[in-house]
N, C-alpha and C positions, 0 to 999 in steps of 0.2 A: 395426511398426504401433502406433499407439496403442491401448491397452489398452482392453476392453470397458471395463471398472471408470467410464475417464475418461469413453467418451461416455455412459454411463449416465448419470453424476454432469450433465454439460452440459443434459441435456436433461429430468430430474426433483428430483437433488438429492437427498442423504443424511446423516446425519451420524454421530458418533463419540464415545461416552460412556464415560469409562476410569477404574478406579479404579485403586487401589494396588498392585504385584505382592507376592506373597508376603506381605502385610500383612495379611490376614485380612479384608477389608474389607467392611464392611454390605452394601454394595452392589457388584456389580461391573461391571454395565453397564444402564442402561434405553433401548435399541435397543428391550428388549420391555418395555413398560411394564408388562404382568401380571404380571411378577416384582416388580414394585416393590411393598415392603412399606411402606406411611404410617408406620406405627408406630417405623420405624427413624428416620425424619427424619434421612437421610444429607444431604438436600439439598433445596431447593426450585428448582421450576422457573417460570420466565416466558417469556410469549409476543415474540417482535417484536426486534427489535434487529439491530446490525450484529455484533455477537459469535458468532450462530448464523444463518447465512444460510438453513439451515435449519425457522427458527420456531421453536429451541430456544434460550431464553437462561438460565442456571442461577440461582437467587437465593443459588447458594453456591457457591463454587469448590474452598471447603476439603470434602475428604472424611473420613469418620472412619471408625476400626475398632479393632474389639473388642480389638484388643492396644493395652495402655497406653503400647508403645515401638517402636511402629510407625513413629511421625513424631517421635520421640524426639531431634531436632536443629534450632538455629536459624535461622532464613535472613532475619532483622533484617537483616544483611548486606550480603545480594545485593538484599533489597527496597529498602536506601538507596541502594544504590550504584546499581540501576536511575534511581530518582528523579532520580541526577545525572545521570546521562547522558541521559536525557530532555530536562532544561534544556541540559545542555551542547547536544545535536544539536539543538534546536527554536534554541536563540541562533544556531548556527551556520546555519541554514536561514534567519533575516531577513535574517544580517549578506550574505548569498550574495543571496539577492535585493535587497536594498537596493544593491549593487551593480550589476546588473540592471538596476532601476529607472534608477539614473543613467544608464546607457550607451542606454538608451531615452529617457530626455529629452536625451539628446547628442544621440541620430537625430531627432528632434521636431523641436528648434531647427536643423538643418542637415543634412536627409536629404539621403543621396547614398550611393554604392553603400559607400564606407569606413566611414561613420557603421553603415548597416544589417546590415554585415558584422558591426563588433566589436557590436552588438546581438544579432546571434543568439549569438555566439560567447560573449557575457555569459548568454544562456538555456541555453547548453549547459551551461554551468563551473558556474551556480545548482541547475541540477538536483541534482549527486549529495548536496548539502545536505542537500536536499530527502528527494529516496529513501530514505536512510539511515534517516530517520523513521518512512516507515509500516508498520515493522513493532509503532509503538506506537499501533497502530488493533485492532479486531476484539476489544474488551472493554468498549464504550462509555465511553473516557476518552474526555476533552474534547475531540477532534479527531472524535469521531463522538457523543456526545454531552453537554452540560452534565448539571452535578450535580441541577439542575432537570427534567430532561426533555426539554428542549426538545435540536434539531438541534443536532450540534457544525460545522463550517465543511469539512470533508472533501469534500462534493459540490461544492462552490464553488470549492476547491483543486486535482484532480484529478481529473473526472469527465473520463470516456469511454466508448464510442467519443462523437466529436462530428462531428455534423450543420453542415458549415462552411456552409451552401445558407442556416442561421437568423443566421449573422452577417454573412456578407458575400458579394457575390458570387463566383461559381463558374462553369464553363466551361458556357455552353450558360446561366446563367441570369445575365444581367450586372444586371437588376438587384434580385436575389436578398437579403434577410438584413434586420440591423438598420440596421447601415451605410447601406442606401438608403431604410431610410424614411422620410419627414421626420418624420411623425406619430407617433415614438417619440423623446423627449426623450433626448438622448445626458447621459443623469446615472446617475451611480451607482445611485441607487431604482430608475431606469427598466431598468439592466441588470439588476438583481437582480429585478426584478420579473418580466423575461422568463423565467430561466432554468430552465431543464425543467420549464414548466409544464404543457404538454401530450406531451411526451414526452420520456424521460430523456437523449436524443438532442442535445435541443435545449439547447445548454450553451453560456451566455455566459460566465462567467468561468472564469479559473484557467491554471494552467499552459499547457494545452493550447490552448487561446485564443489566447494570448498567440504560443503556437507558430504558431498558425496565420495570425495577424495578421503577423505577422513572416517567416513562409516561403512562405504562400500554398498551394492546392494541390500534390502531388506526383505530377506528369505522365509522372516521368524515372523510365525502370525500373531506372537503377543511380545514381540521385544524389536529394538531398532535390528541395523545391521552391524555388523560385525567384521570389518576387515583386518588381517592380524596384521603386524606392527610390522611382521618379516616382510610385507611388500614396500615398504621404505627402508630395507637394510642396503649399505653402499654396495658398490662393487660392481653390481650386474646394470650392462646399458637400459634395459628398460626400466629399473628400478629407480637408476641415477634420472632418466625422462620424467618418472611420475614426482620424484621427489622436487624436480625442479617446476613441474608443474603446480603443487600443490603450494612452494614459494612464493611462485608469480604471481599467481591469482589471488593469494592474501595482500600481496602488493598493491595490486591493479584494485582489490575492492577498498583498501586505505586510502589508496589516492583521491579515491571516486569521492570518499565521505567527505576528504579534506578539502573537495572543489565545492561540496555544498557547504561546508562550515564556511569557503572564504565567500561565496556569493551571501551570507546572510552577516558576516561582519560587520558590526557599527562602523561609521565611519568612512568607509572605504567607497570608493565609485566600482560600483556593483549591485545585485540584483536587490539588494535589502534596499536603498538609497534609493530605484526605478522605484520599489514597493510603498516605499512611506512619500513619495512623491505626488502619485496618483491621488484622487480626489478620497478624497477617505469612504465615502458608499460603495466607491469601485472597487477599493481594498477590500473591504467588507466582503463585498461578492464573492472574492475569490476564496476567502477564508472559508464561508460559510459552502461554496461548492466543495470545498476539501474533504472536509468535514461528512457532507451527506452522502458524496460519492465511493470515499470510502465504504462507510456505513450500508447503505442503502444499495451498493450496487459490486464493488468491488470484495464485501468480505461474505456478504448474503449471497449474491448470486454468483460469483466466480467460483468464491473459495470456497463457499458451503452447497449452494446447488446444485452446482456441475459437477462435483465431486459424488453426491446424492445419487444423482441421475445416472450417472455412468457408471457410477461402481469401482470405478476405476482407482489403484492406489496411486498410477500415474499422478492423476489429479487431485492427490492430497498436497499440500500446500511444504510441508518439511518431512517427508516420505523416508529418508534414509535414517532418521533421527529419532524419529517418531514425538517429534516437539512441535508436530502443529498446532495441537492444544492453548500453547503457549502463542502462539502466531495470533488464534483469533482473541485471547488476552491482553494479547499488549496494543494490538491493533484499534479496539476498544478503548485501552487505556489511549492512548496516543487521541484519540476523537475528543474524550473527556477532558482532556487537556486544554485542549483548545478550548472548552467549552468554558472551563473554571479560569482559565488563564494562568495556569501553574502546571509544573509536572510536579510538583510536592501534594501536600495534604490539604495547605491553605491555599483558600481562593484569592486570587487575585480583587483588588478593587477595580483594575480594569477588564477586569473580564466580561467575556460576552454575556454568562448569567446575570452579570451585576446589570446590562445594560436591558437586556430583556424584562426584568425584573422591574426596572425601574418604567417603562413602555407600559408594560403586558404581565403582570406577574400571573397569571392564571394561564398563562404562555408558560412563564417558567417556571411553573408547579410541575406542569403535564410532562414537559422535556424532563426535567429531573427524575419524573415518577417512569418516565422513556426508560432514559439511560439506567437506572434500577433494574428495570424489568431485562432488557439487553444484556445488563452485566451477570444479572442472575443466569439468564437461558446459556449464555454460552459459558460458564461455569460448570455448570449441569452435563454440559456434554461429554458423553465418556470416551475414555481415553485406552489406549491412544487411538487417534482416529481411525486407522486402518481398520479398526475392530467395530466401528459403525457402516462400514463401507463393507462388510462381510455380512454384517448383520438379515435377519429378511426385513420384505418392504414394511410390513407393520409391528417389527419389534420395538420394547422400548426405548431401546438404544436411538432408533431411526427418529422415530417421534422426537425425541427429545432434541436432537438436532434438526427435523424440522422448526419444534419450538423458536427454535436458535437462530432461524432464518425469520421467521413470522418476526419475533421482539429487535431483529436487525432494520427489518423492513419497515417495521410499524417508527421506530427512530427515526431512520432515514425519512420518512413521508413528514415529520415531523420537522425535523432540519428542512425541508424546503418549506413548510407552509411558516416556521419560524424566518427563513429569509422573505417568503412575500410580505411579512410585517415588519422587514427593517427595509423594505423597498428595494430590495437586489433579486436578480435574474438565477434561478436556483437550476440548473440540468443534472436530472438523474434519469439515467438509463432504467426503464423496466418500472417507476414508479406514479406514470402518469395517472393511473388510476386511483392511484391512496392519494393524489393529493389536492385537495378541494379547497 
């Protein structure tokens, strides 16, 4: 069964403040804020943000304590070598859909069922680009938010569950969405203008869109959806709408990647250049909350819990495609990355295992023997998801995706007790109890 812990966390939310093991540290947790002494100035705290889902967003990541060789090593390193990889995976996330793109104006100019086949089959192969990325979300970089303040392009990219009933028609309402109504100019402004304005449901752009434009509802209990090719044939006004609709939005998702490739550019005055700026343990922080948040809170309890719990296919993660299998694969893969300091096979020398290893290697036996156990359970989950989301509450099928949350969670509690021993500030939502 799933763990009380999870559905608590689902339905109010907690979070997870960890300093340094055995490092003496000012501070060691403000779970209770009446222990927090001002006078220490371990840290300051801010309200709001995507790094603390919580309400807790730190104005410090770096922790201090009273021993002068605590943190007594440098991690210049792994913070550069993060910044490349960052640019490396966001390049490869345009070059992946700009591919995409094409094989979508192939289907545009000559829809028919071959053109809309290698289309989707161009949205599947785009994806794990994609994935790999966000686990360099959940510290407000530029893909959740500018240096300015203002939104980063994440809700635009990836937003979910979505409400297909606001873009196009659906079963039982034929003439349902944006698609059918004339009095919404099919442009870009006008899509952006619609999207989750009255409810976060209501999602015009982004991956998921695009999915959904492309596969149509998913009716079939053992196969995606299936929308025929004739709803993109020229001629008829609502045809000519959805076709220009489905354009835009691979557009608008292009752009969006190509603003996170130029914020991570060598070189340039922008967000990579703030990043390698900072004191390297505050880099660090942010790395290392990436990394656990995903893990630990955005793909266990979002993506795999609530989905559990509800039943719901709604709240399956790529519902129209039936490749969320794939979602918590590469999402995983993308965590690992950062960890090894490569998207390839070889590990980086500067990577964070190199630098763990070298601290704590009995640290990085345990995280390694983690991340095994992680990669195993969500392998194991059978496919496609909708068919565990059917399943009853004690079939194998279930189980086996709880496993999947247990080996996410048991990582994640892992990633922060690994940040209180590189002396950085670790918040995960729902994990304050695994981690000691």
């Amino acid at each position: 069964m799933i763990s009380k812990h999870i559905k608590l966390w689902t339905g109010f939310g907690s979070f997870s403040c960890v300093a340094a093991a055995g490092a003496a540290p000012l501070m060691e947790s403000i779970a209770d804020f009446s222990a927090f002494d001002e006078s220490d100035d371990v840290l300051q705290l801010a309200q709001g943000g995507e790094g603390g889902e919580a309400g807790i967003v730190p104005g410090s990541y770096k922790l201090l304590s009273r021993d002068p060789q605590a943190y007594a090593f440098d991690v210049t390193p792994q913070v550069q070598a993060y910044a490349d990889l960052v640019y490396e995976s966001y390049t490869a996330a345009v070059e992946s859909a700009d591919k995409m793109r094409s094989k979508i104006d192939a289907f545009l100019r000559s829809p028919s069922k071959t053109s809309l086949k290698a289309a989707r089959r161009a949205w599947v192969e785009a994806r794990p680009a994609y994935l790999v990325t966000e686990v360099f979300r959940f510290y407000d970089g530029p893909i959740d938010q500018d240096l300015d303040g203002s939104p980063g392009p994440e809700p635009r990219i990836n937003a979910w569950p979505l409400n297909e009933a606001f873009i196009d028609a659906v079963k039982g309402q034929p003439a349902a969405g944006i698609v059918n109504n004339p009095g919404i100019p099919m442009t870009r402004e006008s899509i952006l203008a619609q999207d989750q304005v009255r409810d976060e449901s209501d999602v015009t752009t982004g991956w998921h869109a695009i999915e959904f434009l492309l596969w149509g509802q998913d009716h079939d209990p053992s196969g995606p959806g299936n929308r025929p090719h004739t709803d993109y044939l020229p001629g008829d006004a609502k045809r000519e709408r959805r076709r220009l609709y489905l354009k835009t939005v691979t557009e608008i998702l292009l752009s969006d990647l190509e603003r996170l490739q130029a914020a991570w550019t060598p070189e340039q005055d922008n967000y990579r250049q703030y990043f390698l700026s900072l004191e390297p343990r505050e880099a660090l922080g942010r790395v290392i909350n990436g990394v656990a948040n995903l893990i630990g809170h955005e793909q266990a309890i979002e993506r795999l819990a609530v989905a559990l719990d509800s039943g719901d296919q709604e709240d399956e993660h790529s519902c129209f495609s039936d490749t969320t299998h794939q979602d918590h694969l590469y999402d995983l893969r993308g965590a690992y990355n950062v960890w090894i300091g490569s998207s390839g096979e070889e590990e980086s020398e500067r990577s964070l295992r190199q630098l763990v290893t070298n601290i704590d290697p009995a640290m990085a036996v345990q995280t390694d023997k983690l991340f095994a156990q992680a990669q195993s359970a969500v392998a194991l989950m059978d496919q496609p998801f909708d068919s565990i989301l059917r399943s009853e509450a004690d079939s194998p099928a279930r189980r086996r995706a709880e496993n999947a949350i247990s080996a996410l969670q048991a990582l994640g509690a892992q990633l922060a007790r690994l940040g209180k021993r590189l002396g950085v500030l670790v918040i995960v939502p729902g994990l304050e109890g695994a981690v000691g």
